[in-house]
C-alpha positions as CSV (number, residue, x, y, z in Angstrom):
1,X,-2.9,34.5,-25.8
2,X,-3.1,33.6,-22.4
3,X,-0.6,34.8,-19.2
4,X,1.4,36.4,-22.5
5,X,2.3,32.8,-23.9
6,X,1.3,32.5,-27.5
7,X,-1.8,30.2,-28.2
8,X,-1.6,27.9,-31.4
9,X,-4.8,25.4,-32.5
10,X,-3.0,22.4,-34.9
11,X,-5.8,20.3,-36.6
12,X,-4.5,17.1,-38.4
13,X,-6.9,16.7,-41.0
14,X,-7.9,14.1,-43.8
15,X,-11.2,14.7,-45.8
16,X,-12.6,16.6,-42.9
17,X,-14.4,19.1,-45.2
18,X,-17.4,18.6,-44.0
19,X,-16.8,19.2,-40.0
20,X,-13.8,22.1,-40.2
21,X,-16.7,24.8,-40.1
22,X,-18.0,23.4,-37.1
23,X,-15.3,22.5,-35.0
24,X,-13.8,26.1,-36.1
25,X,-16.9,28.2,-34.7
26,X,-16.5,26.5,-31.3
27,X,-13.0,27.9,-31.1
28,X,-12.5,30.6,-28.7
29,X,-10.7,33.3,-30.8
30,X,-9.9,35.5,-28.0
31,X,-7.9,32.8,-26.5
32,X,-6.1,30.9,-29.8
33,X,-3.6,33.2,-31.5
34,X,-4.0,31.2,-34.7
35,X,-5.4,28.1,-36.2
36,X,-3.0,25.6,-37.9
37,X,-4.6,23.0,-40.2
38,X,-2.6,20.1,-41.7
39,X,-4.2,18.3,-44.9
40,X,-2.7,14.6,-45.4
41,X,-3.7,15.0,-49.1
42,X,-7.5,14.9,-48.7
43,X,-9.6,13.8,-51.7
44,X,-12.1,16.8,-50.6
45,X,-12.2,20.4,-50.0
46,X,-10.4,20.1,-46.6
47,X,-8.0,22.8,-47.7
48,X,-9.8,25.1,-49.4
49,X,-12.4,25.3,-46.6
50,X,-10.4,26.0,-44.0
51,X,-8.2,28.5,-45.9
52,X,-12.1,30.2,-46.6
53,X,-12.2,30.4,-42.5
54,X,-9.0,32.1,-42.1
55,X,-6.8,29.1,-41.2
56,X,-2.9,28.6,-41.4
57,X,-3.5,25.9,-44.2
58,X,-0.6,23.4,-45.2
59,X,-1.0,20.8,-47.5
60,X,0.7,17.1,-47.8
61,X,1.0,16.5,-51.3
62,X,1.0,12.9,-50.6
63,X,-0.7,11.2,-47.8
64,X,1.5,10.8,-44.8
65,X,-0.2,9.3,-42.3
66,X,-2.0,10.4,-39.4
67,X,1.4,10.5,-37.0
68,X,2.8,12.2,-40.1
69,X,0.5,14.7,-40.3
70,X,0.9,15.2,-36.4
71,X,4.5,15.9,-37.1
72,X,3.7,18.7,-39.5
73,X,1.4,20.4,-37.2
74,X,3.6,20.8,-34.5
75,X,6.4,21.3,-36.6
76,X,4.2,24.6,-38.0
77,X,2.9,25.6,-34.3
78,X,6.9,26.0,-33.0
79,X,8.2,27.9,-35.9
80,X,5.1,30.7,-35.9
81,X,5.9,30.6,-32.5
82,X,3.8,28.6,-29.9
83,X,3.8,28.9,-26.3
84,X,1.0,26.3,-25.8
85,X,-0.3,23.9,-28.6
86,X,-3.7,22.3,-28.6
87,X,-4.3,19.5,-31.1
88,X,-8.0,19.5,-32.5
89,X,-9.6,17.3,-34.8
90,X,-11.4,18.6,-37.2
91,X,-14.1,16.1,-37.5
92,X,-15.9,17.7,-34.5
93,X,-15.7,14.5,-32.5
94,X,-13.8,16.4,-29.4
95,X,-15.3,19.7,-28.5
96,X,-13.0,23.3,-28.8
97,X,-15.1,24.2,-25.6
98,X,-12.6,22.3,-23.4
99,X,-9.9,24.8,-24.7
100,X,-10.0,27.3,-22.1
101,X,-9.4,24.8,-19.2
102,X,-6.6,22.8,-21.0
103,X,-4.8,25.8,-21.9
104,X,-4.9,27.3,-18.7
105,X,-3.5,24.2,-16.8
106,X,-0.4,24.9,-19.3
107,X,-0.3,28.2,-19.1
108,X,-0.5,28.4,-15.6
109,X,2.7,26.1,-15.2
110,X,0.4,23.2,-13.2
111,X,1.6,20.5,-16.0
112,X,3.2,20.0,-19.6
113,X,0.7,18.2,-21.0
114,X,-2.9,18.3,-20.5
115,X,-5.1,15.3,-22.1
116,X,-8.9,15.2,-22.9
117,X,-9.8,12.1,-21.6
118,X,-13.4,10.4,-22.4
119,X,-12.7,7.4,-19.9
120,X,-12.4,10.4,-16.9
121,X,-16.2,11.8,-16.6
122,X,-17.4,8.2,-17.1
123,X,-19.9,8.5,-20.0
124,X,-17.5,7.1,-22.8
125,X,-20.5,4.3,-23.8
126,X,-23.6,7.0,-23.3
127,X,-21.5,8.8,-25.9
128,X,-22.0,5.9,-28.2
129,X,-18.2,4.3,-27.7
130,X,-18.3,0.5,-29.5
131,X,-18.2,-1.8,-26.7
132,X,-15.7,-3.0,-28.3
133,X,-13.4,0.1,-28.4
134,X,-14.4,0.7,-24.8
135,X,-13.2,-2.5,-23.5
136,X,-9.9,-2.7,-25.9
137,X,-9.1,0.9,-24.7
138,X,-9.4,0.0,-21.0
139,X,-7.2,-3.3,-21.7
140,X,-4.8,-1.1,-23.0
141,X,-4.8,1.5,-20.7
142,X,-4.1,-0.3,-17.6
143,X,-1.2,-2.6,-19.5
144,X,0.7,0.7,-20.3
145,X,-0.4,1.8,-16.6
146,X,1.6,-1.0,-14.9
147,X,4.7,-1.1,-18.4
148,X,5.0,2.5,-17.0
149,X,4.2,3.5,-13.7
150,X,1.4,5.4,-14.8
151,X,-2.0,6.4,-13.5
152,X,-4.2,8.3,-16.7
153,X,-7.6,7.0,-17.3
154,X,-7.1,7.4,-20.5
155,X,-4.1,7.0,-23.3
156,X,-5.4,7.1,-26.4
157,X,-7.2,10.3,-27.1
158,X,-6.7,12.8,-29.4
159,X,-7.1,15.8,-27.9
160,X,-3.9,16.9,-26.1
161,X,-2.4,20.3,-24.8
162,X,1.5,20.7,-24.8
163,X,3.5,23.3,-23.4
164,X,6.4,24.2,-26.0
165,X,9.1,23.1,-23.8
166,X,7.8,19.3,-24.0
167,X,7.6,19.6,-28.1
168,X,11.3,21.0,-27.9
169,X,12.0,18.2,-26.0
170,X,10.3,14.8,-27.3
171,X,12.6,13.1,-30.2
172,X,8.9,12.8,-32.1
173,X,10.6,12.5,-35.4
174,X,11.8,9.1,-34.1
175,X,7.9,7.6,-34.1
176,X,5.8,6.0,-36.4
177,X,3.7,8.0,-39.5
178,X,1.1,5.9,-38.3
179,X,-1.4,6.0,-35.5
180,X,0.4,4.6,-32.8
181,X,2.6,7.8,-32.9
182,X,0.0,9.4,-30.5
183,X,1.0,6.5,-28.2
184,X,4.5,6.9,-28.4
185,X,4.5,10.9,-27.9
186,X,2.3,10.3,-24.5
187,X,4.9,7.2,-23.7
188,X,8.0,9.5,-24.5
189,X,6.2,12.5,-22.4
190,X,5.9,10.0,-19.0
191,X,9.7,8.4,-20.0
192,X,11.0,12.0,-20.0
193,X,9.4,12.8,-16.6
194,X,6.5,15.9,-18.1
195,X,3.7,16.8,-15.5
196,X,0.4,15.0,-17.0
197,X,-2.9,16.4,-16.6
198,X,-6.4,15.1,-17.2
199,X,-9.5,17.1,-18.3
200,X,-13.4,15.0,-18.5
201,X,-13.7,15.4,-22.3
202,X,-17.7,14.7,-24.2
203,X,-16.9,12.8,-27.2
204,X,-19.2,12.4,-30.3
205,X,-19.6,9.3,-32.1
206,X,-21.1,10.0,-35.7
207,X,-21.1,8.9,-39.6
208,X,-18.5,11.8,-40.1
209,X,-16.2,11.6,-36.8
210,X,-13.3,9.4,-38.0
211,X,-12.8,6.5,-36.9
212,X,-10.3,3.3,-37.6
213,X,-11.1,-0.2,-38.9
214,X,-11.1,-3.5,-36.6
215,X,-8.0,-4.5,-38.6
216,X,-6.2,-1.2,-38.0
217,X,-7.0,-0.9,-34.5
218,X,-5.8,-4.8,-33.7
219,X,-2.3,-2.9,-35.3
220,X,-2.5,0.3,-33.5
221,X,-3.2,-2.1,-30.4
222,X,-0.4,-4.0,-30.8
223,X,1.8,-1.2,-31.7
224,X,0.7,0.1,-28.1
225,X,1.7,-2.9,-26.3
226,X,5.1,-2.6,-28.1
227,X,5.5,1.0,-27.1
228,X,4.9,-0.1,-23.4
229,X,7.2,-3.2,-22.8
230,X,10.1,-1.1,-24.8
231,X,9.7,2.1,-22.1
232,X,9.6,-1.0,-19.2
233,X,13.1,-2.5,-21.0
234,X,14.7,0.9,-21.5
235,X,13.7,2.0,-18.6
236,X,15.6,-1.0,-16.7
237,X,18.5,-0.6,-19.2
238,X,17.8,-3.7,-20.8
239,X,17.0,-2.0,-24.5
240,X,17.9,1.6,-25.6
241,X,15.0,2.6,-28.2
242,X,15.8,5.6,-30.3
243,X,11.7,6.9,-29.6
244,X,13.6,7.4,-25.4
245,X,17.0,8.4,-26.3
246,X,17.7,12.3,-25.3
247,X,19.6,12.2,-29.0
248,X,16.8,11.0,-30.6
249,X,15.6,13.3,-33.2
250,X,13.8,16.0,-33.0
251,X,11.2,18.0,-35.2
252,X,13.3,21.3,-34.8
253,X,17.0,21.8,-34.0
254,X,16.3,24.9,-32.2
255,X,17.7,24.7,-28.6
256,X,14.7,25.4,-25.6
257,X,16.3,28.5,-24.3
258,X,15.7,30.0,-28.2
């Protein structure tokens, strides 16, 4: 809990059994009201470990993808409740020690969305970032900048903050299962005018941390460039994408007021 707004941890997970425990003891339980983990139909003991550490634990019976599982997890935090959801991967590649700060610059009302960027504190390589990732992430980055007015260091982390209001609000059932569905939530979040915030996020880069394939990031890249130019044409009425239409679909009918 934190100012009285309800706390809620989601972790999208996939085969993670072997870094849940870890990431989950860095967890500040005074501050997270509960723990949600998501498991996209792991092939190991993802779900039974994290139920063994007291964990909301729901289970995909068929792999959904990670945008999928994404959709689940916030799905979960609204309906038990959130005021404030932080998404955590399991694989202990982002630290839970950054909770406190972006969960107060929620809770305090200073933005609706807080990221964890690695670009920000400038140590992404000395964290052992591929070249290759660091210079396709920076390409990216100041595309979708200039698509959409934009000034993050950083778009395509995966440790985020969001204020209840914004998950109400985003028609995230519109986007992709995939990975470019963490694209398209930030994209949506700047189309739909939400405060941004940055936090300097340590990243590890290790045989368990998960990680995509060259092939699947030349998609997920792509995929981001698409996201871009369609906010630029909606944006000058050009195209109307259902991912930036106020109807668009949402995870929960619930109005915001509720």
């Amino acid at each position: 809990m934190f100012n009285e707004k309800k706390v809620v941890v989601v972790m999208p997970a996939y085969n993670a059994a072997k870094t849940i425990e870890r990431t989950y003891d860095e967890i500040d339980k005074r501050l997270v009201d509960e723990v949600v983990l998501v498991d996209d139909a792991s092939s190991d003991d993802t779900a039974s470990v994290a139920a063994a550490l007291g964990m909301h634990v729901l289970r995909h019976p068929e792999n959904r993808g990670y945008g999928g599982n994404q959709k689940t997890c916030y799905k979960a935090a609204i309906e038990l409740g959130a005021d404030i959801v932080v998404m955590v991967h399991p694989d202990y590649q982002y630290t839970p020690k950054l909770l406190p700060a972006m969960v107060s610059l929620i809770g305090s009302g200073l933005y609706d969305c807080v990221i964890g960027s690695r670009i920000l504190g400038g140590e992404a390589r000395e964290s052992g970032m591929p070249i290759w990732k660091y210079i396709a992430n920076r390409f990216l980055t100041l595309v979708q900048n200039v698509l959409m007015g934009s000034k993050l260091t950083e778009f395509h982390t995966g440790y985020r903050a969001f204020s209840r209001d914004l998950l109400l609000t985003l028609p995230l059932e519109e986007n992709s299962d995939d990975f470019v569905f963490d694209n398209q939530m930030l994209s949506q979040a700047i189309y739909f005018r939400f405060r941004m915030g940055e936090v300097s996020c340590p990243t590890k880069y290790f045989a368990e941390a998960s990680s995509i394939n060259f092939k699947r990031s030349c998609v997920y890249g792509l995929g981001c460039l698409l996201t871009a130019a369609t906010f630029r044409l909606n944006r000058l009425g050009i195209l109307q994408s259902s991912i930036f239409a106020k109807e668009g679909r949402r995870l929960v009918t619930e109005s915001k007021a509720d």
